[in-house]
C-alpha positions in Angstrom: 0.0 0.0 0.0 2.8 2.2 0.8 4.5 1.7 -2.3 1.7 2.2 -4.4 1.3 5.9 -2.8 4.7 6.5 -3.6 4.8 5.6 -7.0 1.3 7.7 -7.2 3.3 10.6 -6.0 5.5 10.8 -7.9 3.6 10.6 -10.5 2.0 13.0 -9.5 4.8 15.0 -9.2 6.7 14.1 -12.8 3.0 15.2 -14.3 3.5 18.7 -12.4 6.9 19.3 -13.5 6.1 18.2 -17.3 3.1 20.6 -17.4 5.3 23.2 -15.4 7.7 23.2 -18.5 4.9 22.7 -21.2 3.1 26.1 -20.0 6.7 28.4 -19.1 7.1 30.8 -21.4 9.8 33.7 -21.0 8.6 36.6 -20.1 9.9 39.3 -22.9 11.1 42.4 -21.4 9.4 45.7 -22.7 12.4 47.4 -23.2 14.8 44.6 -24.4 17.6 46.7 -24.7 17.7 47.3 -21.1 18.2 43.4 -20.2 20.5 42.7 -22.5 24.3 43.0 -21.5 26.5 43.6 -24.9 30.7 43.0 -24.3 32.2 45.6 -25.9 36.2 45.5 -26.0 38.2 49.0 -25.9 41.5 49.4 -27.6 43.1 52.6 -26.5 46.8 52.7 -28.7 48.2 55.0 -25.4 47.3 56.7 -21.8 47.4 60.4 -22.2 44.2 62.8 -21.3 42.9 63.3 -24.5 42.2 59.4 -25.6 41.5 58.8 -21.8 38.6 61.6 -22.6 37.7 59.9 -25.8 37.0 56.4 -23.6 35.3 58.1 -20.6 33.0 59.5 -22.9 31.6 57.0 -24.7 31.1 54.9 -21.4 29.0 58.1 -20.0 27.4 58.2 -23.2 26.5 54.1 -22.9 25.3 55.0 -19.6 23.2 57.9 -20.8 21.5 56.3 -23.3 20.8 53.5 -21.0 22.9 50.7 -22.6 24.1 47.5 -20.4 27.5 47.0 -21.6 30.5 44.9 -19.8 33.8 47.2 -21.0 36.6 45.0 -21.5 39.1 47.7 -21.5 42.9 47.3 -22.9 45.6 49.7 -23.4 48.4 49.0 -25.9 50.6 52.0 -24.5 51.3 53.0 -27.9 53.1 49.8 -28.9 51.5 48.6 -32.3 51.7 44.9 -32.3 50.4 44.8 -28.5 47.5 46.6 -30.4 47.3 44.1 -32.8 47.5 41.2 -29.4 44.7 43.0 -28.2 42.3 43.2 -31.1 43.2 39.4 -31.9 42.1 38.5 -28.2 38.5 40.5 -28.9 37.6 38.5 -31.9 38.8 35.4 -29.8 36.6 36.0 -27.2 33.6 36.9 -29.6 32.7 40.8 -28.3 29.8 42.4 -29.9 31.5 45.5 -30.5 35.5 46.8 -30.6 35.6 50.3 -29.7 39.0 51.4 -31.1 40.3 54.7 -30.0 43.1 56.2 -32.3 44.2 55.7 -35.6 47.0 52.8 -34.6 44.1 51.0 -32.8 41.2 51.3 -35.4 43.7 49.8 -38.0 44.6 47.2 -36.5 41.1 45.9 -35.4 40.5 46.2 -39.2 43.5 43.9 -40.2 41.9 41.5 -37.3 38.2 41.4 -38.0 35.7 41.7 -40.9 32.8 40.5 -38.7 32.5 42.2 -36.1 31.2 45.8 -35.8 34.3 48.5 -35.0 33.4 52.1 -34.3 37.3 54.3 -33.9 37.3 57.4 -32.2 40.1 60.3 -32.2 41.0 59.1 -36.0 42.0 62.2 -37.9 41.5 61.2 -41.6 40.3 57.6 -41.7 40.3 57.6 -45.9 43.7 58.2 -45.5 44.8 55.6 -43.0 42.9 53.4 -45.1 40.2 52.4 -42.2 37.3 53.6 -44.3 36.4 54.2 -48.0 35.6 57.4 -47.7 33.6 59.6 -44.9 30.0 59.0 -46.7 30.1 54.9 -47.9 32.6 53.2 -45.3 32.2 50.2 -47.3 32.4 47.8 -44.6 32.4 46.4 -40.6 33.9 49.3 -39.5 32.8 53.8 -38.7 33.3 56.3 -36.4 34.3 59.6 -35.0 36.9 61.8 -36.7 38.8 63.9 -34.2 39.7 66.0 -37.4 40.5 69.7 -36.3 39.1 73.6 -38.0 42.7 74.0 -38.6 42.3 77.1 -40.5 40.3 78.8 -37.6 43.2 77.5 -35.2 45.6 78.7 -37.5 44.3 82.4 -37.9 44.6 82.1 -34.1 48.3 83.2 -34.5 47.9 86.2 -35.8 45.0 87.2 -33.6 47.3 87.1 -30.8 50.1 88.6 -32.6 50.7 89.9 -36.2 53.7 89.4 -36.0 53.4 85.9 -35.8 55.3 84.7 -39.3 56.5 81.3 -38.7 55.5 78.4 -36.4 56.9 74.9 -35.7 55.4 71.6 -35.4 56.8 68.5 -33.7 55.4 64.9 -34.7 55.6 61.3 -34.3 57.0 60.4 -37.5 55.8 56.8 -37.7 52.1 58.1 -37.1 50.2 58.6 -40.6 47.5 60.3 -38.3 50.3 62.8 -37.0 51.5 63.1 -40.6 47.9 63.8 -42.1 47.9 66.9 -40.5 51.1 68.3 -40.8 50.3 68.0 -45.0 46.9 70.1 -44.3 48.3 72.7 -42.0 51.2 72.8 -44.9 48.8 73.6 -47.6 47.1 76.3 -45.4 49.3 78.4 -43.3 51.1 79.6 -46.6 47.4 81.6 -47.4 47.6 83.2 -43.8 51.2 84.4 -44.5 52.7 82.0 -42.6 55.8 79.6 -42.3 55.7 75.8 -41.4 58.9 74.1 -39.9 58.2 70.6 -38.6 60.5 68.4 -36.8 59.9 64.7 -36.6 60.7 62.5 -33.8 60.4 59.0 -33.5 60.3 58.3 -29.6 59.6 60.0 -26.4 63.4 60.2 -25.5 63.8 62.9 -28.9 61.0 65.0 -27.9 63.4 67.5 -25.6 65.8 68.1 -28.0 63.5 68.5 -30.5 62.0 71.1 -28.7 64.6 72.5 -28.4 65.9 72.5 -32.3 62.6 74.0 -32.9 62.1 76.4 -30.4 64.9 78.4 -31.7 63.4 78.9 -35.4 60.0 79.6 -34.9 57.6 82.4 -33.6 55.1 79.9 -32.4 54.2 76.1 -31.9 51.1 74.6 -33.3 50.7 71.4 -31.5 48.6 68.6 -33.6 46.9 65.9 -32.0 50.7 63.6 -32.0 49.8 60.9 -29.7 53.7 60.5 -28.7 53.5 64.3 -28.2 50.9 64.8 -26.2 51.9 62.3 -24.0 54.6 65.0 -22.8 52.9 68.1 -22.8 54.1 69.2 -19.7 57.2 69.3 -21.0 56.3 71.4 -23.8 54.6 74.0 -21.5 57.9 73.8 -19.7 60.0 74.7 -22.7 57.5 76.8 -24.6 56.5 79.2 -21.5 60.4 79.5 -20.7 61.2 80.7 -23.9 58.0 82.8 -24.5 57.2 80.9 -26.8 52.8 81.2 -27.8 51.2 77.9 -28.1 47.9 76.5 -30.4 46.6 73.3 -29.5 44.6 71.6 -31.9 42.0 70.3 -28.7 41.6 71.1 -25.3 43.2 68.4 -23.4 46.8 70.1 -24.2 45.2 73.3 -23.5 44.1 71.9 -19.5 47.8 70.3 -19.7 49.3 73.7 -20.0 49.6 75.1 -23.6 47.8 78.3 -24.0 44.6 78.3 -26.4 42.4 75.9 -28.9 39.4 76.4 -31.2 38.9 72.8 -30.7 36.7 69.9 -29.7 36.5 67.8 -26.4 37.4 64.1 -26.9 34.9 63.7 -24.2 32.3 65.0 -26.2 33.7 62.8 -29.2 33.4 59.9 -27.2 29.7 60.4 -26.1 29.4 60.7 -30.1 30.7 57.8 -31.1 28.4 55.8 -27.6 25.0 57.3 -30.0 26.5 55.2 -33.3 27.5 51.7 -30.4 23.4 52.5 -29.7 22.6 52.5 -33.5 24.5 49.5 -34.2 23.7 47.6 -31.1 20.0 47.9 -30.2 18.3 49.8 -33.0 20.1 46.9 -35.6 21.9 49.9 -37.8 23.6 48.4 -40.9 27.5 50.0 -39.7 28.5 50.0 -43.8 25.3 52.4 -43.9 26.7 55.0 -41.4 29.3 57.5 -42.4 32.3 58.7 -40.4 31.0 61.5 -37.8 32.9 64.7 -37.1 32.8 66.6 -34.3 29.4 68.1 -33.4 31.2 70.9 -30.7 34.5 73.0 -30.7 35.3 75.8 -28.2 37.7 78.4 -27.6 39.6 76.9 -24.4 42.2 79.4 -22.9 44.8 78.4 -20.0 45.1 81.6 -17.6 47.9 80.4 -16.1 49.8 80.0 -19.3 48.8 83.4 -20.6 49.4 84.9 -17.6 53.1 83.2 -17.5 53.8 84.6 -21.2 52.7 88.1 -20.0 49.5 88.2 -22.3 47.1 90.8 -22.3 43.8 88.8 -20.5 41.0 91.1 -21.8 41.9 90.6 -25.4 38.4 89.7 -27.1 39.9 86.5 -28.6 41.0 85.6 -24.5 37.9 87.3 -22.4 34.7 85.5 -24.4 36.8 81.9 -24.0 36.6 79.1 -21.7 39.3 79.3 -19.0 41.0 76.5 -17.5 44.0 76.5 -15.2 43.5 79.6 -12.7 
């Protein structure tokens, strides 16, 4: 008797469980992009404030915009096949998305993967770098943000503060085609503003002094592109270029906070929260990425370092300095 009202239990019970999984049925979130967590991997090529801006951005703007994400962050510190390591390892592990911030970075998760979406950020000319191509049909897995300066309006900057302002000097990373980009365009403008271009090239932080130094002694003025190697060291530059009186135009406002004087520029933060609306498009609203062209820069300000001005004995209430933003007091 006992045994049969066991084995009726548990029929019982096999019965309840079978009908229990006959009638589950998932509930469906309402807003299924809030329950679903995407793994995005972040390339940064180095650590300097700028790219650090570019990254911290586009989190916020993931946050913002309500995204789950887990960031599986990794930072090549400029070294180009540790770049390549890194982009390898995000296709291993099967990310949803590479966020690649710099040129270095977005070309080689381009070399690595044809599959997987890649948005770049703080990529000057990506036609030229061969990422996209061109800024309308990227023609493939792989868009962004173009940190791509006004570097005419910069340029006329110069002579705002000083007409006599003839020739200035840029220093690069000479195995950076980003940092090499620019120094062409600022070549084939400055000549219509009546002014000079002498570059100096470096190819490691160790050079950067006496570069400086070379330079310094030619030029009226430093124009100061967005190098990565460079900017990496811009205290140093302030150092040298505030000791020598030497005025400084930064092609974004990151060098500016770090000590050079003045940009009409953008904020890589602001790039960064750019580039999180196209992860959006791509990730929840199903965006084709070979449909979405490059982005540029929605924002640029007039950022002024009072500190720097104030060091190079510059007059304060000049319009171009009173109506800016000022940083460093």
């Amino acid at each position: 008797m006992m045994k049969r009202k066991m084995s009726l239990l548990a029929l019982i019970l096999t019965c309840i469980i079978i009908l229990s999984g006959c009638n589950f049925t998932k509930e469906k979130p309402i807003n299924s992009s809030q329950e679903e967590v995407f793994q995005i991997g972040i390339i940064q090529f180095a650590e300097h404030p700028a790219l650090d801006d570019a990254r911290k951005g586009f989190e916020d703007g993931l946050k913002e915009l309500g995204i789950e994400a887990k960031i599986h962050y990794q930072n090549a510190q400029g070294d180009i096949p540790t770049t390549t390591s890194i982009a390898q390892k995000f296709v291993k592990d099967k990310v949803d998305l590479i966020y690649a911030i710099a040129t270095p970075a977005a070309q080689a998760a381009k070399q690595t993967t044809s599959d997987i979406p890649i948005l770049f950020s703080a990529v000057t000319d990506p036609v030229k770098a061969e990422i996209v191509e061109s800024w309308e049909k990227v023609g493939g897995n792989v868009t962004g943000t173009s940190d791509k300066a006004p570097t005419e309006s910069q340029l006329k900057i110069f002579k705002e503060i000083d007409p006599n302002i003839n020739t200035i000097g840029i220093i690069y990373n000479t195995s950076e085609s980003n940092s090499e980009i620019q120094v062409e365009e600022v070549k084939k403008i400055a000549p219509k503003l009546g002014i000079e271009v002498i570059t100096v090239g470096i190819s490691n932080i160790n050079e950067l002094a006496q570069g400086l130094d070379s330079i310094i002694k030619k030029v009226d003025a430093l124009y100061m592109i967005t190098d990565n190697l460079v900017a990496a060291s811009v205290e140093l530059v302030r150092e040298k270029t505030i000791e020598n009186k030497i005025i400084t135009v930064s092609a974004e406002e990151t060098q500016v906070r770090g000590g050079l004087l003045i940009t009409n520029g953008l904020s890589y933060y602001e790039l960064g929260k750019q580039t999180a609306q196209m992860a959006k498009e791509v990730l929840v609203d199903k965006k084709d990425i070979s449909s979405m062209p490059v982005g540029i820069a929605e924002k640029t300000v007039v950022t002024v370092n009072i500190e720097t001005l104030k060091a190079l004995g510059l007059d304060e209430n000049m319009p171009l300095f009173k109506d800016s933003i000022k940083v460093g007091n």
